[in-house]
Every structure is written in structure tokens, then in C-alpha cells.
OpenMM code with the backbone's topology and positions (N, CA, C; nanometers):
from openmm import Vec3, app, unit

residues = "UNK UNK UNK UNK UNK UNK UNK UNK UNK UNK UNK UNK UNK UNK UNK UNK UNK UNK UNK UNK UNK UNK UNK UNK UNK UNK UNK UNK UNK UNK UNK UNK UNK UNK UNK UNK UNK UNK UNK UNK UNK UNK UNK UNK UNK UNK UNK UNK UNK UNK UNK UNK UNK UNK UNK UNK UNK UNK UNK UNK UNK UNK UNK UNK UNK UNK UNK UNK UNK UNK UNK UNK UNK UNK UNK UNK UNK UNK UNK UNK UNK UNK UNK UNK UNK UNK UNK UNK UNK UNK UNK UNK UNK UNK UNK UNK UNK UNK UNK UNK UNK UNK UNK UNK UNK UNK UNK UNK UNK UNK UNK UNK UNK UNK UNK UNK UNK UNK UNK UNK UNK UNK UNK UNK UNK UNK UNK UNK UNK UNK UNK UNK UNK UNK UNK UNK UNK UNK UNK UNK UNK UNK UNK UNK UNK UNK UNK UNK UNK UNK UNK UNK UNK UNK".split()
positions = [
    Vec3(12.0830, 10.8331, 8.1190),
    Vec3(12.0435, 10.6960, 8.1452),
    Vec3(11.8949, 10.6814, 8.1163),
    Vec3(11.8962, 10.5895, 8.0111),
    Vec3(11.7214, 10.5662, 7.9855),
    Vec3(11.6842, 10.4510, 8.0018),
    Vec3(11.5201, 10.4368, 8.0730),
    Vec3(11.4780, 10.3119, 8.1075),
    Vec3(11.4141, 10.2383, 7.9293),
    Vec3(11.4306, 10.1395, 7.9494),
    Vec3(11.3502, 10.1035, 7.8087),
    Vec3(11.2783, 9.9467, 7.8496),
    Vec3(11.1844, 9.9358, 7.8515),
    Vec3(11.0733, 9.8372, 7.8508),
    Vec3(11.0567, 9.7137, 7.6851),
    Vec3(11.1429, 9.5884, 7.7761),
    Vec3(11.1584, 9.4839, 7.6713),
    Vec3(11.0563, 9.3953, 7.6980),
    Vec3(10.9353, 9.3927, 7.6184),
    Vec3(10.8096, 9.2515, 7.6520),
    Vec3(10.9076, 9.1176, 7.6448),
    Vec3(10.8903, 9.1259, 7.7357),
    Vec3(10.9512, 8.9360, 7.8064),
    Vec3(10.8600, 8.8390, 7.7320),
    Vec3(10.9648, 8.7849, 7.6885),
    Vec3(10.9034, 8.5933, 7.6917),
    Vec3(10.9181, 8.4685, 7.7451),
    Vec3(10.8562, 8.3472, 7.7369),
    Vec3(10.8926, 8.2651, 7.7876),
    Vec3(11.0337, 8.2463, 7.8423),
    Vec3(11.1032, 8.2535, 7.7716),
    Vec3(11.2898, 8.2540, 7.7978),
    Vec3(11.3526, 8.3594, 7.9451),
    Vec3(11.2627, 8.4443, 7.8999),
    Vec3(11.2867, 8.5440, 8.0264),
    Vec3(11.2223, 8.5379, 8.1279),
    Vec3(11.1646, 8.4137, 8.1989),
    Vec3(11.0886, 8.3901, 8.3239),
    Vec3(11.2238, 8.3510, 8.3736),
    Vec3(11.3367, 8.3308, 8.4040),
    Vec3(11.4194, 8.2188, 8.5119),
    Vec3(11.4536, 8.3858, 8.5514),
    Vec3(11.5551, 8.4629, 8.4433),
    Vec3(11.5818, 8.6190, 8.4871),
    Vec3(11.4692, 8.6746, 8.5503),
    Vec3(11.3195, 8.7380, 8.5116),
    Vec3(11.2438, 8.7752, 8.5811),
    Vec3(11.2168, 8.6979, 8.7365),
    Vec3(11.2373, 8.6072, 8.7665),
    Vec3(11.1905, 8.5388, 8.8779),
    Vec3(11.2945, 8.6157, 8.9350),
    Vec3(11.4334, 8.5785, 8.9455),
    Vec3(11.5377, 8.6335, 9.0228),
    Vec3(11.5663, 8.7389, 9.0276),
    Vec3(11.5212, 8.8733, 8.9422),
    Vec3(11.4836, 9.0194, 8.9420),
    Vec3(11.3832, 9.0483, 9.0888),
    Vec3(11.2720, 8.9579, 9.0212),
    Vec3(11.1568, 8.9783, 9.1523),
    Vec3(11.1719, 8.9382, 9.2766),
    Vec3(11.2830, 8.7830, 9.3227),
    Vec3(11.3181, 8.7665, 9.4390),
    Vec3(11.4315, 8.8748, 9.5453),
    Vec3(11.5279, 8.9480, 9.3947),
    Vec3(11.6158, 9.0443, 9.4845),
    Vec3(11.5011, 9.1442, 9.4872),
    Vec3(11.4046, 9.2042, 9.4182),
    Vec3(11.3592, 9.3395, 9.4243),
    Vec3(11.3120, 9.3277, 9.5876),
    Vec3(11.2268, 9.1893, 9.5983),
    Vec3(11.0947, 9.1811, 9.7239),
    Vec3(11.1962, 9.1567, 9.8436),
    Vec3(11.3001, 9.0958, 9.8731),
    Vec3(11.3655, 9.0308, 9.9768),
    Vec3(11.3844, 9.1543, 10.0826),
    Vec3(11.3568, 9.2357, 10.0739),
    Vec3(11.3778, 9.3438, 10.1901),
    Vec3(11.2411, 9.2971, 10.2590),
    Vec3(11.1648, 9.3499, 10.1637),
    Vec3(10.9757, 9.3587, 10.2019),
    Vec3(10.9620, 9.2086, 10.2596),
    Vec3(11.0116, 9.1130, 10.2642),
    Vec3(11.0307, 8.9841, 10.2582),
    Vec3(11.0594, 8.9166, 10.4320),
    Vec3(11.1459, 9.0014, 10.4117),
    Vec3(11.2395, 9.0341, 10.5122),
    Vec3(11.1751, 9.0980, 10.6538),
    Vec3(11.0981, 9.2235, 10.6247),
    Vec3(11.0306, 9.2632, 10.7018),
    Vec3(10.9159, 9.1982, 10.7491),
    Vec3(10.8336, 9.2081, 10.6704),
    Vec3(10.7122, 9.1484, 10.7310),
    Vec3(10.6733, 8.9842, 10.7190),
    Vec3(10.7781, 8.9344, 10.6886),
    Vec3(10.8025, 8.7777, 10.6922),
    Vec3(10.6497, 8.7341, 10.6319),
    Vec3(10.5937, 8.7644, 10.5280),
    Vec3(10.4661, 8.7652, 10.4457),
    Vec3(10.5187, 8.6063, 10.3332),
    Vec3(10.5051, 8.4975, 10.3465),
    Vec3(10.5517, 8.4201, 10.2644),
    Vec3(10.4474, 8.3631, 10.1965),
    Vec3(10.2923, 8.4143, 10.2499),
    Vec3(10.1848, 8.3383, 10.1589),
    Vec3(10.2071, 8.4374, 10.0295),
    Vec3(10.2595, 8.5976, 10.0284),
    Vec3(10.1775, 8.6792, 9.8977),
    Vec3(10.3365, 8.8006, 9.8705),
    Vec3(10.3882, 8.7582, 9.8904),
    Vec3(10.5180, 8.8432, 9.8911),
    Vec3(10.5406, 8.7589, 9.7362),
    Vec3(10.5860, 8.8326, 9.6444),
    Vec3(10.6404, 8.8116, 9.5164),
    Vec3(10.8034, 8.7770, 9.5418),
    Vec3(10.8448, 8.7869, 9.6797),
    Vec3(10.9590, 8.7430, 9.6801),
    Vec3(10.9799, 8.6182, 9.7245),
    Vec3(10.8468, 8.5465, 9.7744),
    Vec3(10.8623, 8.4350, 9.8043),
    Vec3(10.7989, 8.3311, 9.7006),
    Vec3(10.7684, 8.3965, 9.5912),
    Vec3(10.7336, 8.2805, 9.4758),
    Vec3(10.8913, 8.1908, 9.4493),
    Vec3(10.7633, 8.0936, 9.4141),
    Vec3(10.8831, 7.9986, 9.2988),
    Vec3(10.8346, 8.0739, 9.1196),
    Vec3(10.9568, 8.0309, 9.0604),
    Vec3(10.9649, 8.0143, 8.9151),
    Vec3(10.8360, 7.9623, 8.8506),
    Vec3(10.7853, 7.8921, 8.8767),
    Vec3(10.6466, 7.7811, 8.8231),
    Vec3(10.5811, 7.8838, 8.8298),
    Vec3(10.5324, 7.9948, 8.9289),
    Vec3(10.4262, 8.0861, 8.9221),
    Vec3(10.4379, 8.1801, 8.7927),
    Vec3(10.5685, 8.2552, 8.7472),
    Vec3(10.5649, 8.3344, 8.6696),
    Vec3(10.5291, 8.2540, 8.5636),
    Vec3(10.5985, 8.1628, 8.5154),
    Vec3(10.5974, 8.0506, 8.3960),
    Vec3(10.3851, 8.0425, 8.3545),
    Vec3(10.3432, 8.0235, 8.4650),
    Vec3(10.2235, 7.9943, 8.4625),
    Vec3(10.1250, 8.1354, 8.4855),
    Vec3(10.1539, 8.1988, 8.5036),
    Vec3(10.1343, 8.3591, 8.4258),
    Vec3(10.1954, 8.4140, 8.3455),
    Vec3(10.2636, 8.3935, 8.2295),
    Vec3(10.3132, 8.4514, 8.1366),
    Vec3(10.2232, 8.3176, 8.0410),
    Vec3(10.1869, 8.2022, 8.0600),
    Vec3(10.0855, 8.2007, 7.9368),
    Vec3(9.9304, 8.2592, 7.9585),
    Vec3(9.8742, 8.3575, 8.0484),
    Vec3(9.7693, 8.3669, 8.0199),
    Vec3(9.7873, 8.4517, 7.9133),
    Vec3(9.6268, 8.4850, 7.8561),
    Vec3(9.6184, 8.5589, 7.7349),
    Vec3(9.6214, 8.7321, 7.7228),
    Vec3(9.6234, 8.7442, 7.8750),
    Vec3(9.5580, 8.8801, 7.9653),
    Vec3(9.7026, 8.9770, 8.0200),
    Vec3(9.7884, 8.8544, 8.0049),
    Vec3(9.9159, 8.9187, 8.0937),
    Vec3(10.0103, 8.9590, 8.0261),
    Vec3(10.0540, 9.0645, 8.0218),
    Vec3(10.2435, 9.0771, 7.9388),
    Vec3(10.3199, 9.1337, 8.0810),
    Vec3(10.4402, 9.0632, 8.1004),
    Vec3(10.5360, 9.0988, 8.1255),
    Vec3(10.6493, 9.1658, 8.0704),
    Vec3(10.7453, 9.2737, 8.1287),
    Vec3(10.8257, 9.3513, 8.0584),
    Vec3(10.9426, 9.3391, 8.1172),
    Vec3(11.0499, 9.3408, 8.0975),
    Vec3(11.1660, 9.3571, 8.1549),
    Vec3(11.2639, 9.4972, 8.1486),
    Vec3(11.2750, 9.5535, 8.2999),
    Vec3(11.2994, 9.7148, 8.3042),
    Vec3(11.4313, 9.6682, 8.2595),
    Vec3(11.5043, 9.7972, 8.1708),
    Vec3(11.6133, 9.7726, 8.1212),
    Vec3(11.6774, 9.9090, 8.1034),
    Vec3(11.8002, 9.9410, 8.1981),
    Vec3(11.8881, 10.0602, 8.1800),
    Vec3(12.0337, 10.0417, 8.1405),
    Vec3(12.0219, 10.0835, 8.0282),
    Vec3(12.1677, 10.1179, 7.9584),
    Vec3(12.2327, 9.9759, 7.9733),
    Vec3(12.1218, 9.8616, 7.8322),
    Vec3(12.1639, 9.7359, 7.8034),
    Vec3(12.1268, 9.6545, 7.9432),
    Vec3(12.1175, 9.6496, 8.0739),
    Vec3(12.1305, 9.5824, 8.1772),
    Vec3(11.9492, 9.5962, 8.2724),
    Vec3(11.9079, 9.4783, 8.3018),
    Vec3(11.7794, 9.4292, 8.3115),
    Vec3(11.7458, 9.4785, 8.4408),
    Vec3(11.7065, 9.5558, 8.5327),
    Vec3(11.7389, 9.6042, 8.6209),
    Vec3(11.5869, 9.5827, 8.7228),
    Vec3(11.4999, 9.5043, 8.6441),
    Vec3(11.3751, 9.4645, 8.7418),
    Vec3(11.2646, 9.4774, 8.6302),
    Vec3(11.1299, 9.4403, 8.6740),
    Vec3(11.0054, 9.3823, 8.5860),
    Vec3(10.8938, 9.4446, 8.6214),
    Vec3(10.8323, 9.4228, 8.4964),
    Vec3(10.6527, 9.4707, 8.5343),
    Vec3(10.5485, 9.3781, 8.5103),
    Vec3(10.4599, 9.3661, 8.5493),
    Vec3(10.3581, 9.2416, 8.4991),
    Vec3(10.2244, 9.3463, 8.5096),
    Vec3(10.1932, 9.3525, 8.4196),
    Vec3(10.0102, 9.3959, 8.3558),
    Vec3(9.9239, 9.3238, 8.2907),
    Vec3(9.8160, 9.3133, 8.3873),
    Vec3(9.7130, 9.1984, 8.3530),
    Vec3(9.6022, 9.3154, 8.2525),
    Vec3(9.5522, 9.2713, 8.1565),
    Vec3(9.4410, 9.3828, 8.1212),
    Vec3(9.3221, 9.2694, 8.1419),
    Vec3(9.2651, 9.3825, 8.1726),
    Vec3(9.1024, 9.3463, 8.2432),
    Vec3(8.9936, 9.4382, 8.1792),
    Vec3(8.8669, 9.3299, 8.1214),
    Vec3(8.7846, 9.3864, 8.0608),
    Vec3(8.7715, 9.4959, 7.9407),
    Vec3(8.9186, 9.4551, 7.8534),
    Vec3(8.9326, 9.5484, 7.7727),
    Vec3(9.0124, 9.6600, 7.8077),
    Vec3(8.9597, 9.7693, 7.8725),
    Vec3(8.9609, 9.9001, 7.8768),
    Vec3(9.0337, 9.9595, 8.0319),
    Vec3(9.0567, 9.8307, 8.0891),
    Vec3(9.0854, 9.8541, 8.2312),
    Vec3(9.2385, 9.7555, 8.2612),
    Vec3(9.3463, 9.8065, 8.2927),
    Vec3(9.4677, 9.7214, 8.3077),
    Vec3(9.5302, 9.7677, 8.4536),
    Vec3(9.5757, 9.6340, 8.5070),
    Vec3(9.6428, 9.6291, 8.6279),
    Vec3(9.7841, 9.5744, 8.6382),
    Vec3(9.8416, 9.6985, 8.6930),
    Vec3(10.0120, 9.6776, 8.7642),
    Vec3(9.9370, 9.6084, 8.8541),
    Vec3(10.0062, 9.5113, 8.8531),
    Vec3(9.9879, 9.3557, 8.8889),
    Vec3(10.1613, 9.3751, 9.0201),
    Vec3(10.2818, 9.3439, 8.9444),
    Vec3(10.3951, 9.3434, 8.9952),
    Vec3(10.4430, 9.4571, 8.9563),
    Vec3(10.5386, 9.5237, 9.0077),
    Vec3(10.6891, 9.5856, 8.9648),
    Vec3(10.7757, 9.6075, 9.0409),
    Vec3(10.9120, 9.5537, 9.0117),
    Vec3(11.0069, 9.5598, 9.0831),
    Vec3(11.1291, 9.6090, 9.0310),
    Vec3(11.1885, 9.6573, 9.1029),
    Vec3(11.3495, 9.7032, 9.0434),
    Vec3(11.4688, 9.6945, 9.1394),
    Vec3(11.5671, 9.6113, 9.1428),
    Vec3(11.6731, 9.5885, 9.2288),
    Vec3(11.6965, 9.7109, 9.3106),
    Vec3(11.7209, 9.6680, 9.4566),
    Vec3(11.7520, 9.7955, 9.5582),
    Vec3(11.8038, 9.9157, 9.5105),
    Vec3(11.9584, 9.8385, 9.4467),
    Vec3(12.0804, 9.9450, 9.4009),
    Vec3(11.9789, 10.0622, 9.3482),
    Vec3(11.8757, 10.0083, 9.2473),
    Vec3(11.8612, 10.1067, 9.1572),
    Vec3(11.6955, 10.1846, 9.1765),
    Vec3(11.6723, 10.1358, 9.3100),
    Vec3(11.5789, 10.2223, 9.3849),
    Vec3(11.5928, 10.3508, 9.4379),
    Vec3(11.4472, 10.4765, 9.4090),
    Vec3(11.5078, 10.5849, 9.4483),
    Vec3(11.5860, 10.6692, 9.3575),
    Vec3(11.5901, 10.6763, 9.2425),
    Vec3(11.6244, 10.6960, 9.1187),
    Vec3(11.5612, 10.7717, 8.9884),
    Vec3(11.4342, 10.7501, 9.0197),
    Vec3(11.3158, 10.7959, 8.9429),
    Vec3(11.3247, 10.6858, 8.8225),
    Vec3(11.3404, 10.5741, 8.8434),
    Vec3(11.3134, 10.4589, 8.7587),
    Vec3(11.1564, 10.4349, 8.7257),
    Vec3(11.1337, 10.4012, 8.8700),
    Vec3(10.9477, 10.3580, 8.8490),
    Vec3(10.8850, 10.4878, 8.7956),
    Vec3(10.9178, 10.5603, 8.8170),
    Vec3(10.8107, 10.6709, 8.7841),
    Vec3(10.8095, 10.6477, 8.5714),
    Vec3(10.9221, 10.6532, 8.5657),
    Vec3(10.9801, 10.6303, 8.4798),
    Vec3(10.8706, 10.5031, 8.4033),
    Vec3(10.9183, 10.3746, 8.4896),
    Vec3(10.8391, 10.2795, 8.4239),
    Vec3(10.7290, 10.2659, 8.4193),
    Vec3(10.6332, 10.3101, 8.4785),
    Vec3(10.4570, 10.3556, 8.5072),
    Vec3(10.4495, 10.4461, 8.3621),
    Vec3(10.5136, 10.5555, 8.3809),
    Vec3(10.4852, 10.6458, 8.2555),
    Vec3(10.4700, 10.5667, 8.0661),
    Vec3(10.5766, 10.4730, 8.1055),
    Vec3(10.6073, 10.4150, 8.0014),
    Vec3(10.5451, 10.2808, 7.9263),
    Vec3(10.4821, 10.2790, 8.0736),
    Vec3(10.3774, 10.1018, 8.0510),
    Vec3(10.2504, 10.1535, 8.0194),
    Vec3(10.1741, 10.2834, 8.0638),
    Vec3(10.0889, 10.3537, 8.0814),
    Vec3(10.0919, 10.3718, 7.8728),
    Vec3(10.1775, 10.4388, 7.8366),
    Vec3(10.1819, 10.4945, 7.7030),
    Vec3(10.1797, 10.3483, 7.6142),
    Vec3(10.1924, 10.2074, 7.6807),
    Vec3(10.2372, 10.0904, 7.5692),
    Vec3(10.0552, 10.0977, 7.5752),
    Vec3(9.9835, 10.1103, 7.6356),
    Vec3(9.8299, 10.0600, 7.6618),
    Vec3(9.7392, 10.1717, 7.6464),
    Vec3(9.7491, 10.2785, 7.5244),
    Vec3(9.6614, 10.3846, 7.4999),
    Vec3(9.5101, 10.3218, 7.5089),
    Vec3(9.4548, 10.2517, 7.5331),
    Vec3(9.3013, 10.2070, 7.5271),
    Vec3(9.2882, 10.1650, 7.6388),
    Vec3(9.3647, 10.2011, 7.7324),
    Vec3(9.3244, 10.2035, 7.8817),
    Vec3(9.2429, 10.3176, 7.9424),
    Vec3(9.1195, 10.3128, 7.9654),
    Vec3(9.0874, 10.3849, 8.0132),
    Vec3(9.0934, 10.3879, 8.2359),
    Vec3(9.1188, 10.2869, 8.2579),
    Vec3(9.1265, 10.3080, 8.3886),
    Vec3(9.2597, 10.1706, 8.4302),
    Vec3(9.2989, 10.2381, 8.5093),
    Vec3(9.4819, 10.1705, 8.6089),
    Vec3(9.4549, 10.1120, 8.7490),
    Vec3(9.4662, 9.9775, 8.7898),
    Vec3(9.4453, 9.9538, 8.9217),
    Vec3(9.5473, 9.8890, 8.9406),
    Vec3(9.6141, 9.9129, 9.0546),
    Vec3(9.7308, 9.8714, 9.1500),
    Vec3(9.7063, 9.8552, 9.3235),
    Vec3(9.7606, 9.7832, 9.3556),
    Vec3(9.7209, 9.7560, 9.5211),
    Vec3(9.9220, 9.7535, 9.5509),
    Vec3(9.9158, 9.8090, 9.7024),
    Vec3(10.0670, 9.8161, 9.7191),
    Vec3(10.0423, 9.8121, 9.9014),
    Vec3(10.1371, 9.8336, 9.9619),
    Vec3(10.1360, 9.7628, 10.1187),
    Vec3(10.0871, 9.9334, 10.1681),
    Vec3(10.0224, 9.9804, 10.2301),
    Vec3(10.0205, 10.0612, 10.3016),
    Vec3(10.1002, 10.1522, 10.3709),
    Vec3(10.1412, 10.0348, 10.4535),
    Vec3(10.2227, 10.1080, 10.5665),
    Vec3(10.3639, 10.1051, 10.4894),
    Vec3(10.3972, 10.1194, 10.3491),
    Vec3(10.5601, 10.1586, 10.3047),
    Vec3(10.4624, 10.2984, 10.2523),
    Vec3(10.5173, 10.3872, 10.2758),
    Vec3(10.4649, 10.5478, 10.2716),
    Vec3(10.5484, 10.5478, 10.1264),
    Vec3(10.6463, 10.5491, 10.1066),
    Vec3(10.7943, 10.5537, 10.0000),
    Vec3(10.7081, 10.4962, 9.8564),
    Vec3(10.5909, 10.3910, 9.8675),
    Vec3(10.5690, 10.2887, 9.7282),
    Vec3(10.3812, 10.4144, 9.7381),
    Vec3(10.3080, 10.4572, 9.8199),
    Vec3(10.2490, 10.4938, 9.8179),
    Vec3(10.2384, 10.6447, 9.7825),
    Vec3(10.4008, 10.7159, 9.7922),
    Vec3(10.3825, 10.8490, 9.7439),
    Vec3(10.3843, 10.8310, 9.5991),
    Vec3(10.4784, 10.7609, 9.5752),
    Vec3(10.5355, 10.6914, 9.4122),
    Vec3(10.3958, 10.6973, 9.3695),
    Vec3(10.2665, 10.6370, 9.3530),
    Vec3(10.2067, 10.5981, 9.2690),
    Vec3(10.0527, 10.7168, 9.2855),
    Vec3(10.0925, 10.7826, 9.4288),
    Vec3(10.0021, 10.8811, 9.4199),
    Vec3(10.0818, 11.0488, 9.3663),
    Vec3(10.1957, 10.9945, 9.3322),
    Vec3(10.3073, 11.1066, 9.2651),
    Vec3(10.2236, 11.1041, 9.0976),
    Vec3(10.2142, 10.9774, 9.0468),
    Vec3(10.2029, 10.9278, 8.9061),
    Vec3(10.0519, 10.9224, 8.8774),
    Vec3(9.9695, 11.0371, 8.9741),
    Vec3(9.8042, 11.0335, 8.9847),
    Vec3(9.7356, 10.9133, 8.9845),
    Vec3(9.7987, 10.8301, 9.0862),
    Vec3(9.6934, 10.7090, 9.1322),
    Vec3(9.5793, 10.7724, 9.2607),
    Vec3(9.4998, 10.7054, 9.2731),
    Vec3(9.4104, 10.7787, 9.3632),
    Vec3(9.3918, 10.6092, 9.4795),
    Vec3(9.3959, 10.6192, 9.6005),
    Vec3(9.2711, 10.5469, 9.6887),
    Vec3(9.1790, 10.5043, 9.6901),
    Vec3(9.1885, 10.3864, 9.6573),
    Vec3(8.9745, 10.4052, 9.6478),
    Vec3(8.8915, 10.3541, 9.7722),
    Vec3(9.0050, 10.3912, 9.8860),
    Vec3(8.9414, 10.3237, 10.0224),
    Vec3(8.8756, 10.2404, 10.0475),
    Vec3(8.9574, 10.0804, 9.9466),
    Vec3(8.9402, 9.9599, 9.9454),
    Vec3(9.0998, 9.9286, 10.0540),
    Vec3(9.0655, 9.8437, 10.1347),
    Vec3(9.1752, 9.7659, 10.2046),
    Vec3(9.1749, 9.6610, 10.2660),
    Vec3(9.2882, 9.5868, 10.2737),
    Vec3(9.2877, 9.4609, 10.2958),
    Vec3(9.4061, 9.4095, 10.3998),
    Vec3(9.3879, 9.3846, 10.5283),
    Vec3(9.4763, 9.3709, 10.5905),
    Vec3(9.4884, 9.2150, 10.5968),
    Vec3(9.6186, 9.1617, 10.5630),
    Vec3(9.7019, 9.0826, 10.5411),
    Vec3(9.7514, 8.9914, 10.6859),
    Vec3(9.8566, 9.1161, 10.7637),
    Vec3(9.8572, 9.0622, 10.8858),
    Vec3(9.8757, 9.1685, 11.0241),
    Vec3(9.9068, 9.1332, 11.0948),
    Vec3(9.9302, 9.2816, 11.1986),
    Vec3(10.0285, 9.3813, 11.1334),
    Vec3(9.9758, 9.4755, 11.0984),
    Vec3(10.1107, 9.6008, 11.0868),
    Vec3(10.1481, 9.5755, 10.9197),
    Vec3(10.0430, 9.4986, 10.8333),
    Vec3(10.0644, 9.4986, 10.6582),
    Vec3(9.9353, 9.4911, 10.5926),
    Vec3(9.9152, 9.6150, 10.5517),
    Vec3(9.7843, 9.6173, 10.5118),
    Vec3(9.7697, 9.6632, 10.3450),
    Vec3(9.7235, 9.5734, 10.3026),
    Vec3(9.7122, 9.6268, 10.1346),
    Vec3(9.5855, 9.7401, 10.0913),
    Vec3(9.6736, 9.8422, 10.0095),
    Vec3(9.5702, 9.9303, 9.9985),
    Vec3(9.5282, 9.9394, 9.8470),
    Vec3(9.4235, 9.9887, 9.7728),
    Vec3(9.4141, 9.9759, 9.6742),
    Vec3(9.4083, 10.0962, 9.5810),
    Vec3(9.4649, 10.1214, 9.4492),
    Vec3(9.4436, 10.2364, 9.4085),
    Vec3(9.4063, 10.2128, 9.2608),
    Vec3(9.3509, 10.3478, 9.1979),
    Vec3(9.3289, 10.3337, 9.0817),
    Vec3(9.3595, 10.5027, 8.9870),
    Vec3(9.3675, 10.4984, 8.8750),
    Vec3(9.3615, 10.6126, 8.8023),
    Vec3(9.3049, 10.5926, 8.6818),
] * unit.nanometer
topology = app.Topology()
chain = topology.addChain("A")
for resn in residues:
    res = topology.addResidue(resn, chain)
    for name in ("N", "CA", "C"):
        topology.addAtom(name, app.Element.getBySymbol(name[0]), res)
């Protein structure tokens, strides 16, 4: 089973939206976060980030079937940020993301530096990206009681 990374277009914002509402609805769920949870966007938001000039979106895709998204903003040239990524429950736990980091990482050889921010207190999204040599940069941002965004970079 191989992941393969399709750059989304316009057409593919209604699918990406509803990728990103099943991926987040747990996280959603938990910490009832409805100002910044990607599961509580509307459609209009992606639509209106997929025309900046800075952003590509991708659509994760295993064996023909769309299975969740990535959004990378590049910044200042030389510097790009996992922005979003999500992948439906079912297919969480899998070695997908690792998978898709590796693979978004190789579309952007003139990256010299990776920044991502992810919730803290999920230990599970924080081994993931310090598995894939993200580092801490003991920047944080607490959100609300008991959800604190942490920031990383490589």
C-alpha cells in the first residue's frame, strides 16, 4: 500500500474540507476548540487559501482512494510550513503521516528549514513529528485550559 501525494486544485476544496472535518472531529470533540480546530472550519476558508500564491495543498491518496490532506505554506523562500494534515481515523496509526511528511519534505528540496505547531498535550501527534526529526523550539501557546499549542521546527 503506497501513499501518493496529488497537488489539489480548486475542484478539490469541497473533498478536502470534508477529509479535514472527519480527520479533526475527535480533536473537536475533545477539547470543544471551535475558534482554531480545522474541524470546525467552513469550506470558504480552504477556498480562500488555496488562492494564495504561498500555499499548495495535496491530497493523501492510498491505493486510488483520498484518505486525508496537507496544506504547506512556504515562507520566505527557503522556509515552509505544515500548516494542516490530516488523515481519516480508520487510517490513523498506520505509518501514513510519517509517510506523508517524508514525501512533502522531498516535493520542496530548497527548503532549508520546516515549521509545524501541533496541540501538546496529544503525546501520539508529538512523537510523530519528533519521530520525523522535528525539534521544540520552546515556543508555546496556550489556547485554553488543558490545550496548549506547541511549536516545532527542523
Amino acid at each position: 500500500m503506497k501513499i501518493t501525494l496529488i497537488k489539489a486544485t480548486d475542484a478539490d476544496c469541497i473533498e478536502l474540507h470534508s477529509l479535514q472535518v472527519a480527520s479533526f472531529a475527535d480533536m473537536l470533540s475533545k477539547y470543544k476548540d471551535y475558534e482554531t480546530n480545522p474541524g470546525a472550519e467552513q469550506v470558504d476558508k480552504i477556498i480562500e487559501r488555496m488562492k494564495h500564491d504561498n500555499t499548495d495543498y495535496y491530497l493523501v491518496n492510498l491505493n486510488n482512494v483520498n484518505i486525508g490532506g496537507i496544506r504547506i505554506v512556504r515562507k520566505d523562500g527557503d522556509i515552509c510550513r505544515i500548516s494542516q494534515m490530516f488523515i481519516l481515523p480508520q487510517h490513523q496509526n498506520k505509518g501514513h503521516a510519517q509517510a506523508v511528511i517524508r514525501d512533502v519534505e522531498a516535493l520542496y528540496p530548497n527548503a532549508k528549514k520546516w515549521e509545524l505547531d501541533t496541540i501538546k498535550q496529544e503525546e501520539k501527534l508529538c512523537r510523530l513529528y519528533e519521530k520525523m526529526g522535528y525539534k521544540k523550539t520552546g515556543t508555546e501557546r496556550e489556547l485554553q485550559p488543558e490545550m496548549t499549542l506547541v511549536d516545532y521546527t527542523k
